[in-house]
C-alpha positions as CSV (number, residue, x, y, z in Angstrom):
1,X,331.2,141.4,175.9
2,X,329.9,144.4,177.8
3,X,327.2,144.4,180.6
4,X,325.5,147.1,178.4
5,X,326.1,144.4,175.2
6,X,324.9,141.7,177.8
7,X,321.6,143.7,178.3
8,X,321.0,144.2,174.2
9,X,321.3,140.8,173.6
10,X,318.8,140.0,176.4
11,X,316.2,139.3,173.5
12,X,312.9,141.7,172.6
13,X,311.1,143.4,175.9
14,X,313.7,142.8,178.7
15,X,311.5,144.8,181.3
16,X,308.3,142.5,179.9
17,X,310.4,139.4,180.8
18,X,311.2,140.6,184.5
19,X,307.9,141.3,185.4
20,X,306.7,138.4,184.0
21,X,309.5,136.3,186.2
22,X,308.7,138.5,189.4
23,X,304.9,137.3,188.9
24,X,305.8,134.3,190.8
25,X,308.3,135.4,192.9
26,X,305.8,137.8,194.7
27,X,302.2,136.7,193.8
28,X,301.2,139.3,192.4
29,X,299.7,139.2,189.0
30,X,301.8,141.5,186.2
31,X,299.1,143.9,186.2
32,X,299.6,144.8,189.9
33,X,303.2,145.1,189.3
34,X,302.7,147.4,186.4
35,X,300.0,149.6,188.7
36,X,302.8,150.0,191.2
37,X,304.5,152.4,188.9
38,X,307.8,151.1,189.8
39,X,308.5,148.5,187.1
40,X,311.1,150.0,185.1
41,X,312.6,151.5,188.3
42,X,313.3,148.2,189.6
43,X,314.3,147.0,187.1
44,X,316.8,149.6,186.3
45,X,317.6,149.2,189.9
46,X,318.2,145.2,189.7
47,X,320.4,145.8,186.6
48,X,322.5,148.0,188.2
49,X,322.9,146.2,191.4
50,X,322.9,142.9,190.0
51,X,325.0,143.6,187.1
52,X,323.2,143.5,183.1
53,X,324.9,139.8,183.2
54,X,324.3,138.2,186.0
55,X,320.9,139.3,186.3
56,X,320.1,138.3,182.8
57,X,321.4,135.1,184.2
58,X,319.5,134.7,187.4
59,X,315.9,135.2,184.8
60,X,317.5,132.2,182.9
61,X,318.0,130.3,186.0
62,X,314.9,130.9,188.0
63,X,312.9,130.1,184.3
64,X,313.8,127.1,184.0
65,X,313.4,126.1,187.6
66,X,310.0,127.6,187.5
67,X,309.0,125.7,184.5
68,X,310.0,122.7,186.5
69,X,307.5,123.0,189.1
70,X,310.3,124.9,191.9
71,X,310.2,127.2,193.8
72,X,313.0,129.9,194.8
73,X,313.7,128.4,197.7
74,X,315.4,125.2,195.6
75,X,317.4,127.1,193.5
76,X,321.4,127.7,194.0
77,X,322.7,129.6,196.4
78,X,324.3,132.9,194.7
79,X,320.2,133.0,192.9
80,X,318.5,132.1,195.7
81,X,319.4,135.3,197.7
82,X,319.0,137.4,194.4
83,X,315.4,136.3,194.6
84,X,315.4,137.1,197.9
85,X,316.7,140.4,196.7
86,X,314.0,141.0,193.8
87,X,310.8,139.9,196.6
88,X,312.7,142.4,199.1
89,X,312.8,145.0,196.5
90,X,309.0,145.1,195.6
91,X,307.7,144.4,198.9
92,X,309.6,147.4,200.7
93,X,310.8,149.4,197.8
94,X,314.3,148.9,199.1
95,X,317.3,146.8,197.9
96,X,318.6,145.0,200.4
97,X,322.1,144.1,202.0
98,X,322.4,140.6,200.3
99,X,324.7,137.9,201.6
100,X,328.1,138.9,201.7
101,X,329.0,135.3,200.2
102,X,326.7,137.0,197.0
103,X,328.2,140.1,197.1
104,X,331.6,138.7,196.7
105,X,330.6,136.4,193.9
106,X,328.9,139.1,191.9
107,X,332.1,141.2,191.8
108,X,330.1,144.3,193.0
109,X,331.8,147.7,192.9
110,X,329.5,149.1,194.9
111,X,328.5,149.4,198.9
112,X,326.4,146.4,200.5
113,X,324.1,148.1,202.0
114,X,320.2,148.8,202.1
115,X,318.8,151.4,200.4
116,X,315.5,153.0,199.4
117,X,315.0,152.8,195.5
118,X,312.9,156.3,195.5
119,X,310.6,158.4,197.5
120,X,308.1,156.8,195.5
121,X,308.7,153.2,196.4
122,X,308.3,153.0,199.9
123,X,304.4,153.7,199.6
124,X,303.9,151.6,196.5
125,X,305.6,148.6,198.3
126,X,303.7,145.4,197.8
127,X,303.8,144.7,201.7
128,X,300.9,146.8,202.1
129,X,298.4,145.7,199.5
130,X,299.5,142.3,201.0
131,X,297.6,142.9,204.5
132,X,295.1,145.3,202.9
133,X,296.6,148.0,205.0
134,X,298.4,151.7,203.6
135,X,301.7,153.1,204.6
136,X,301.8,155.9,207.5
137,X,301.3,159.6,206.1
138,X,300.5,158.4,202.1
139,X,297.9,156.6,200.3
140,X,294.9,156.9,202.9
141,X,291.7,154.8,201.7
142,X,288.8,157.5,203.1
143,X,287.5,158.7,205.7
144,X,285.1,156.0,207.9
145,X,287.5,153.0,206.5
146,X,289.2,152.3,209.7
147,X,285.4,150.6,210.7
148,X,285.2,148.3,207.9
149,X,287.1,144.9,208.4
150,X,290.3,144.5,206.2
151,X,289.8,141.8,203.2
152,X,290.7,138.3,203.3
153,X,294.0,137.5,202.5
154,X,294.1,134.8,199.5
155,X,294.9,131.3,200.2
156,X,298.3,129.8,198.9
157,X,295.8,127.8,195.9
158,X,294.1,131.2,194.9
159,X,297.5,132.3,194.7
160,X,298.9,129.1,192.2
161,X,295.6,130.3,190.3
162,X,296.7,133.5,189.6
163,X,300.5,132.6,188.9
164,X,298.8,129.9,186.8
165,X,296.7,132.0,185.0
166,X,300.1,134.4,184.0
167,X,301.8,132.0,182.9
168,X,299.0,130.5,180.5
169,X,298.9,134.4,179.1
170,X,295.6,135.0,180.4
171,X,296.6,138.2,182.7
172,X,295.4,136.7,185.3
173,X,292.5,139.4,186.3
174,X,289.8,140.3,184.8
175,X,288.7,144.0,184.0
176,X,284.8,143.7,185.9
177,X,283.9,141.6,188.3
178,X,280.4,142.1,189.2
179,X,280.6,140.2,192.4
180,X,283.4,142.7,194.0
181,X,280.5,145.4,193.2
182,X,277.6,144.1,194.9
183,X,275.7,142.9,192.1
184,X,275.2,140.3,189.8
185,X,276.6,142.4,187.2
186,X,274.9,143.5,183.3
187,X,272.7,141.3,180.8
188,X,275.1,139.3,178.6
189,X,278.0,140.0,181.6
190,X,278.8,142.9,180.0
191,X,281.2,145.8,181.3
192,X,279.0,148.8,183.1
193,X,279.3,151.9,181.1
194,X,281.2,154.0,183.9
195,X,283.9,151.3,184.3
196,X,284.6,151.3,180.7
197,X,288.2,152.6,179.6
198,X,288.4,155.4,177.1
199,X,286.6,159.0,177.1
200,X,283.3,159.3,178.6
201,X,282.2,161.6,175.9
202,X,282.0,158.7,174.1
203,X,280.2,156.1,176.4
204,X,277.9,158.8,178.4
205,X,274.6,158.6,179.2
206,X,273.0,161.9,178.7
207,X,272.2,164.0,181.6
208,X,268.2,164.0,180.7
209,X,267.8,160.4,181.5
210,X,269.4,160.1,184.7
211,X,267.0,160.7,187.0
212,X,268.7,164.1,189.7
213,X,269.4,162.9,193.5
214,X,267.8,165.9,195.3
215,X,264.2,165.2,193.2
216,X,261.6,164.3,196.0
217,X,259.1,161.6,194.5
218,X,255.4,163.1,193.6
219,X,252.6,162.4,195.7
220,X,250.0,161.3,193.8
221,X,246.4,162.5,195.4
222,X,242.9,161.3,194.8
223,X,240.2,163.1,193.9
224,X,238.5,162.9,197.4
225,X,241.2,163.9,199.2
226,X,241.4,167.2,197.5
227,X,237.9,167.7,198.5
């Protein structure tokens, strides 16, 4: 059987699969993978580097072990460094040199060394939504920011949460959260209008009932002062 055989027998939604296995590799929920734009780049990348096979392999593996309770650090040898590979891969946007004990195994017909999966990559690397922070020269957050203190990092248990929550199919984030607004959020915790998805022509408010900006209040006056 063919790698490319390998990979069509790797049952319905391959790329679903790996992100839903890198979920708890890099604690970061499926939906933050997805918003990195670089899903199906890494995982083209992983397939090719890895091999179709082995990589399907390694999901099988660190599945399993995942199921049990483990973590990547108690896993063989040869998958241990390719999930050292895969949390490398998103965090920088680079595939790294892997163990040249792995490299062997894998039969790799390719260079070991470290390269950059795309232009695109580098700035969408996880390592800098980690710390809250943006990569030099792309991505700036505004003007003023550099004054506000960076967030709090999450704690290892808000981290199980979320992995948690993925894995009971639950997505693991929520589309509104009125608390990271300010505000105690809509009767009946609904969604506010202007964070809903979908056209606006069909969720608008029209322009007569919002109140303009630049309108200065009216100063009411009594009779007597008039006078």
């Amino acid at each position: 059987m063919t790698d490319h055989d390998a990979a069509q027998n790797a049952g319905p939604a391959p790329l679903d699969r790996f992100v839903r296995l890198c979920v708890p590799l890099t604690g970061f929920t499926a939906y933050e993978l997805r918003s990195t734009g670089m899903a199906q780049l890494y995982f083209d990348t992983a397939r090719r580097e890895i091999g179709h096979r082995s990589l399907d392999a390694f999901l099988g593996v660190w599945e399993e072990a995942h199921k049990g309770g483990l973590g990547p650090s108690r896993l063989p040898a040869l998958e241990r460094e390719l999930a050292r590979a895969l949390i490398y891969l998103w965090y920088t946007g680079a595939f790294p040199r892997i163990a040249p004990a792995a490299h062997a195994e894998l039969r790799r017909d390719r260079p070991n060394q470290e390269f950059v999966a795309s232009p695109e990559s580098y700035p969408e690397g996880l390592v800098w939504r980690a710390f809250g922070g943006h990569p030099a020269g792309a991505k700036p957050p505004g003007f003023g920011t550099w004054g506000d203190e960076p967030p709090e990092l999450p704690t290892e248990a808000e981290l199980a949460a979320r992995i948690a929550a993925e894995d009971a199919g639950h997505g693991g984030a929520v589309p509104y959260d009125a608390g990271s607004y300010g505000s105690a959020g809509e009767a009946g915790g609904s969604t506010p209008a202007h964070l809903l998805p979908g056209p606006r022509s069909s969720r608008a408010v029209s322009p007569s009932a919002v109140p303009p900006a630049s309108s200065h209040p009216v100063r009411e006056t009594s009779p007597e002062a008039g006078e």
